[in-house]
C-alpha positions in Angstrom: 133.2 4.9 55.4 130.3 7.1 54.0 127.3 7.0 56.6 124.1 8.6 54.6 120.7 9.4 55.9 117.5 7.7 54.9 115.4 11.2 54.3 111.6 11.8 53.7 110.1 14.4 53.8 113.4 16.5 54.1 114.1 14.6 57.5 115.8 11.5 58.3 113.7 8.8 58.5 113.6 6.4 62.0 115.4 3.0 60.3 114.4 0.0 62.7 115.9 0.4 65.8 119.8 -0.3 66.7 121.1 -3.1 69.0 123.7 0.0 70.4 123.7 3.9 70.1 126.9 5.7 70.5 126.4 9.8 71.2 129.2 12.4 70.7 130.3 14.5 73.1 130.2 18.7 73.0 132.2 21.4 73.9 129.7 23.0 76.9 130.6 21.0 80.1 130.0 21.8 83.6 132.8 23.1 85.7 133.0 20.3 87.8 133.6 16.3 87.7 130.3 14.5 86.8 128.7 11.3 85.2 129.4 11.4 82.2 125.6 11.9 81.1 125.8 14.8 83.3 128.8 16.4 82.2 127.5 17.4 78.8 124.8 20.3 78.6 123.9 21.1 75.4 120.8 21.1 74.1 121.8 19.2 71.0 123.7 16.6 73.8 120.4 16.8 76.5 118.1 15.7 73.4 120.9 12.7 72.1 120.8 11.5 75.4 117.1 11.5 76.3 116.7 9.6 72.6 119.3 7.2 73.5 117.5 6.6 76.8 114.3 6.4 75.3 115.6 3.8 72.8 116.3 1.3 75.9 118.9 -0.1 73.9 122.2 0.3 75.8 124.3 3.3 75.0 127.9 4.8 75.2 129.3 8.4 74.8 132.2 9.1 72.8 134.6 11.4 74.7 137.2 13.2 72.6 139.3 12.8 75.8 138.8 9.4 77.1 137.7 7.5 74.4 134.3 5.2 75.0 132.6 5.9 78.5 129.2 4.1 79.6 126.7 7.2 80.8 127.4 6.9 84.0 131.0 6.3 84.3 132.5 9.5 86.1 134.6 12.1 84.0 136.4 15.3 84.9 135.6 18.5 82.5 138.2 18.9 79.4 139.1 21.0 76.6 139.8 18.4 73.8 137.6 18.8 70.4 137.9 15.9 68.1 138.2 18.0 65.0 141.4 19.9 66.4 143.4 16.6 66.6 145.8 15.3 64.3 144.5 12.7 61.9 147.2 10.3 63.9 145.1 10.8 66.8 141.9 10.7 65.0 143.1 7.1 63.6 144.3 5.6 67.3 141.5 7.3 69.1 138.7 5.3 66.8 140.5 2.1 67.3 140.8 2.5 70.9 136.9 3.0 71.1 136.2 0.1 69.1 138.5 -1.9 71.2 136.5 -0.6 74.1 133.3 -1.3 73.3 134.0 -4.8 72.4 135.6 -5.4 75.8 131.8 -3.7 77.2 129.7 -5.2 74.3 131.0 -8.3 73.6 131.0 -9.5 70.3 130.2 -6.8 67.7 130.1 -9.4 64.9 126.6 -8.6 63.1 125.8 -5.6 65.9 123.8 -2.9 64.3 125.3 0.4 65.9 123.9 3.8 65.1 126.1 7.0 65.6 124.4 9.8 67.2 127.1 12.4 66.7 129.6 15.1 64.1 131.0 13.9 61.1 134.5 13.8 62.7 133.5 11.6 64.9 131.6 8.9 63.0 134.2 8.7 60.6 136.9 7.6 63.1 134.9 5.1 65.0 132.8 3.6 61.4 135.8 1.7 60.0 137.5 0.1 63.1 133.8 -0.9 64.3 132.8 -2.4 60.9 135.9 -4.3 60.8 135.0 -6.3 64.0 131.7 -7.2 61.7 129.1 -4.5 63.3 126.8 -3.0 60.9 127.6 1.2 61.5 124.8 3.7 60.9 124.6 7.5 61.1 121.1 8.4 61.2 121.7 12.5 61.1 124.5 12.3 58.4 124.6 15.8 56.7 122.3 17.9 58.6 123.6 21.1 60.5 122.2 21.7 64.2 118.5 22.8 63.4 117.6 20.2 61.6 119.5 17.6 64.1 117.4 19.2 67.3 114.0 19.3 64.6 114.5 15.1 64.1 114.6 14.2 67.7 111.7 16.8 68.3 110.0 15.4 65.9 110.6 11.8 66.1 110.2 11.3 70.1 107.1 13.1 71.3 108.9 13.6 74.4 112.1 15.7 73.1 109.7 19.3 73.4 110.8 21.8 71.6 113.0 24.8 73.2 109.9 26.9 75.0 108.6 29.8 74.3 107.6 32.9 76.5 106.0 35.8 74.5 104.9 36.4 70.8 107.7 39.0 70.1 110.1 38.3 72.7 112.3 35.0 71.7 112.7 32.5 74.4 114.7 32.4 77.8 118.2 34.0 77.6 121.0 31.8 76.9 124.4 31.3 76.8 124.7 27.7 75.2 125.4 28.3 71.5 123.2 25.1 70.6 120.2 26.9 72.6 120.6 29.9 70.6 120.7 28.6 67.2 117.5 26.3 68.1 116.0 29.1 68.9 116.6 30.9 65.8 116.0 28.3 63.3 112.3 28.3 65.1 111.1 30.1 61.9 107.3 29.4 63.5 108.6 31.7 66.3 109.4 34.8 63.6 106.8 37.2 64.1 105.4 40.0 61.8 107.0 43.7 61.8 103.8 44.8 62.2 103.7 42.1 65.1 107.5 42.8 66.4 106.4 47.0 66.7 103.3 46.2 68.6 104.8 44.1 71.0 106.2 45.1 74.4 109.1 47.7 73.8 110.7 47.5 77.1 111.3 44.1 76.9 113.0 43.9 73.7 115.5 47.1 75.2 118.1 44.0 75.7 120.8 43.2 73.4 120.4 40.2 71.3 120.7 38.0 68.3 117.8 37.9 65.8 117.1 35.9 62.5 114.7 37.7 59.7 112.8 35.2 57.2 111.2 35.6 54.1 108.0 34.4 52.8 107.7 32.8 49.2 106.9 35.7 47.1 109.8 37.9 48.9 112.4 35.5 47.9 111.0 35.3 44.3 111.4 39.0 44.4 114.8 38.2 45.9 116.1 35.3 43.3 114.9 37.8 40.2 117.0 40.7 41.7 120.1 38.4 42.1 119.3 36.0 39.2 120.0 33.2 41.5 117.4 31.1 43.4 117.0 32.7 47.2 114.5 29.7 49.2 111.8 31.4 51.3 112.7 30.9 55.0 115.6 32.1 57.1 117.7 34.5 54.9 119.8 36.8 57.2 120.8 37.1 61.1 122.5 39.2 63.1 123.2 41.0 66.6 122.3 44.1 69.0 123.8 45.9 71.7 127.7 43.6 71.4 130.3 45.3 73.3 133.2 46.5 70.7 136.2 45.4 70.9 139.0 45.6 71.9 138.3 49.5 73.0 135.9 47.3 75.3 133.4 50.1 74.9 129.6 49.5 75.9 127.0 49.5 72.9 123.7 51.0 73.7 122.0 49.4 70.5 119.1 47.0 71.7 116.6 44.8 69.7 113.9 47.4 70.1 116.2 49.7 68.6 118.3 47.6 65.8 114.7 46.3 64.0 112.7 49.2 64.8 115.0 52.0 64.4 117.3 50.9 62.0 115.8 47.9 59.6 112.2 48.8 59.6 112.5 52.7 60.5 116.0 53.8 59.2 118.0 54.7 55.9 119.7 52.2 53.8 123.2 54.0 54.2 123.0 53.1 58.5 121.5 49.1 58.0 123.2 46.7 56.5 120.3 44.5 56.0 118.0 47.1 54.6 121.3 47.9 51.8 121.4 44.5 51.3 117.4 44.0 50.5 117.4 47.6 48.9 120.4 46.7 46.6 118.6 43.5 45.6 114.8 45.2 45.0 116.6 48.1 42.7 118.2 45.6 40.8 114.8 43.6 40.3 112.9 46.7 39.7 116.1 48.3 36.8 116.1 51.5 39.8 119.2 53.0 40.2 118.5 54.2 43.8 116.7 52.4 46.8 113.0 53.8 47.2 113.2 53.3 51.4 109.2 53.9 51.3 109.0 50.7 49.1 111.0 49.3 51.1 109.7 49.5 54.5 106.5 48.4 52.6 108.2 45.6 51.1 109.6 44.6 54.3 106.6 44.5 56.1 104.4 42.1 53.6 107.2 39.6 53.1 109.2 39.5 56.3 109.6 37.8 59.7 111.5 38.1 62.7 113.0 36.0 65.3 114.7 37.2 68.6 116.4 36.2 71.1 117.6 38.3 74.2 121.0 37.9 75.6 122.3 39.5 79.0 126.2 39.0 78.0 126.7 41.8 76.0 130.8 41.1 76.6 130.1 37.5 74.6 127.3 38.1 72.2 130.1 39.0 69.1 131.8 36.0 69.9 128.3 34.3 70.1 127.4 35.3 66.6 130.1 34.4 64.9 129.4 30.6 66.3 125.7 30.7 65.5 126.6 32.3 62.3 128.8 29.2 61.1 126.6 27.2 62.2 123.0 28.1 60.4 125.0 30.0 57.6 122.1 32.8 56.3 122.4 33.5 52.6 122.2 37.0 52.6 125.1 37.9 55.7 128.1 38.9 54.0 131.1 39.8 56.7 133.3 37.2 57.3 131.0 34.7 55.8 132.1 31.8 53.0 132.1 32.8 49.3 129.1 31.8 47.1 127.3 32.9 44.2 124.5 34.8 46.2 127.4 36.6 48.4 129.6 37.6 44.9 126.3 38.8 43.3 124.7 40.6 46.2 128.2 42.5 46.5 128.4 43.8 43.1 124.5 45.2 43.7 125.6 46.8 47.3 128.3 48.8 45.6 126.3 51.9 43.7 124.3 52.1 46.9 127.0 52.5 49.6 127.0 55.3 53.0 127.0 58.4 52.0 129.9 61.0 52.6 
């Protein structure tokens, strides 16, 4: 069953309200047995549940573990993702909740139900609950993360967005993946270079994750270089100051350090983003070498950036490779998916490679 999205404005619209919300469970738990409303900490999960609470329509969480559980209903932490299951146990599992939520329900026959959670998950439970006659709807079909947190923000006044502490400086630390891909989707967060080199240099001598956007004339200049479309906003993202492994040895990179020195201060042969925006401009401009001057100039009218610290240096690769899979930039190349821009931008990269 194919659960689509009523969208205006590039957002899903509120469709009158349902007579049950089910919310999916995530993977970041506390350590030890609680409510079930409780035992989820996400910020994508905090902001489901304070939107299913707000609704005062009654509400159930879907537990890749233990099936259908009411919000308070006490569960011990677990490891089980829906998506790693079998499609046998996909199949009984959505079954079993429907069964269960009749039994706590009552009659589903012309219930309108909305699913608050992944893909994986509204597809197991949307057949069996349709067949005991409930009407099934999945408000967020088909957006990633940003956009899911951005809809609840923006839809209940009192979701808040993730706060902010300083101009430069992205917000609190964190360690919950969700957090930190909020955070850097927060394009009206990215500050200038000019901004990001005037700000407060001790602070940003932490390692980190950062996201760099592009204004609208910067990605034309972008799409003529590739001869593909590049859309302003959020193009690339990366990290500073990641332990390597498995030597296990200490980085001393920070994000004062990785934007200052390297992206807006350094050589194209020792950044990968400035190779990658050189590559492009050269290609734009018929140059067969990359004018770092122009660059730097060019960087500094059309570009943005977003940090956020991070005190786990030990976890911040892992960390990256979750937030990049989840917000996907168009310009970040390693270990990324395959698509036109990514083909394209490596044939440009290659005259224009570290010299030896």
């Amino acid at each position: 069953m194919n659960c689509q999205p009523i969208v205006v404005d590039g957002l899903p619209e509120a469709a009158p309200p349902a007579d049950l919300i089910l919310v999916g469970c995530v993977k970041s738990k506390t350590n030890a047995p609680a409510a079930a409303k409780d035992l989820y900490v996400s910020t994508l999960f905090r902001r489901e549940r304070a939107f299913a609470e707000a609704s005062s329509r009654p509400w159930f969480i879907l537990s890749a573990e233990y099936g259908l559980v009411a919000p308070d209903e006490w569960l011990s932490p677990y490891e089980r993702y829906l998506p790693d299951t079998p499609p046998g146990y996909r199949e009984v599992w959505g079954m079993w909740v429907a069964e269960r939520l009749a039994m706590l329900a009552g009659n589903l026959e012309g219930t309108v139900i909305d699913i608050h959670a992944g893909s994986v998950y509204a597809e197991a439970v949307a057949a069996p609950l349709a067949g005991k006659g409930a009407t099934v709807r999945c408000p967020l079909a088909g957006l990633g993360m940003g956009r899911r947190l951005q809809w609840y923000a923006t839809r209940h006044p009192t979701l808040t967005p993730v706060a902010r502490v300083a101009p430069v400086v992205a917000a609190a630390m964190s360690t919950d993946t969700d957090a930190v891909v909020a955070q850097l989707l927060d394009g009206a967060a990215a500050v200038s270079p000019e901004t990001f080199l005037a700000g407060d240099r001790r602070a940003l001598a932490v390692p980190g994750l950062y996201s760099w956007w592009i204004d609208t004339d910067g990605a034309a200049d972008l799409s003529r270089g590739l001869g593909l479309l590049v859309r302003p906003g959020l193009v690339y993202a990366g990290l500073a100051g990641a332990t390597r492994w498995p030597s296990g040895k200490r980085s001393t990179n920070t994000l004062w350090s990785r934007i200052a020195g390297m992206h807006l201060g350094g050589r194209h042969e020792f950044s990968t983003f400035r190779r990658t925006l050189g590559s492009i401009l050269a290609a734009a401009e018929s140059h067969h070498h990359i004018d770092e001057q122009h660059l730097t100039g060019w960087m500094t009218r059309h570009l943005a950036v977003r940090t956020v610290a991070h005190p786990d240096a030990d976890a911040l690769g892992h960390l990256e490779k979750q937030v990049l899979a989840a917000i996907d930039p168009p310009l970040n190349l390693q270990g990324m998916a395959a698509t036109q821009i990514r083909s394209q931008l490596r044939l440009l990269r290659r005259p224009h490679g570290r010299r030896t």
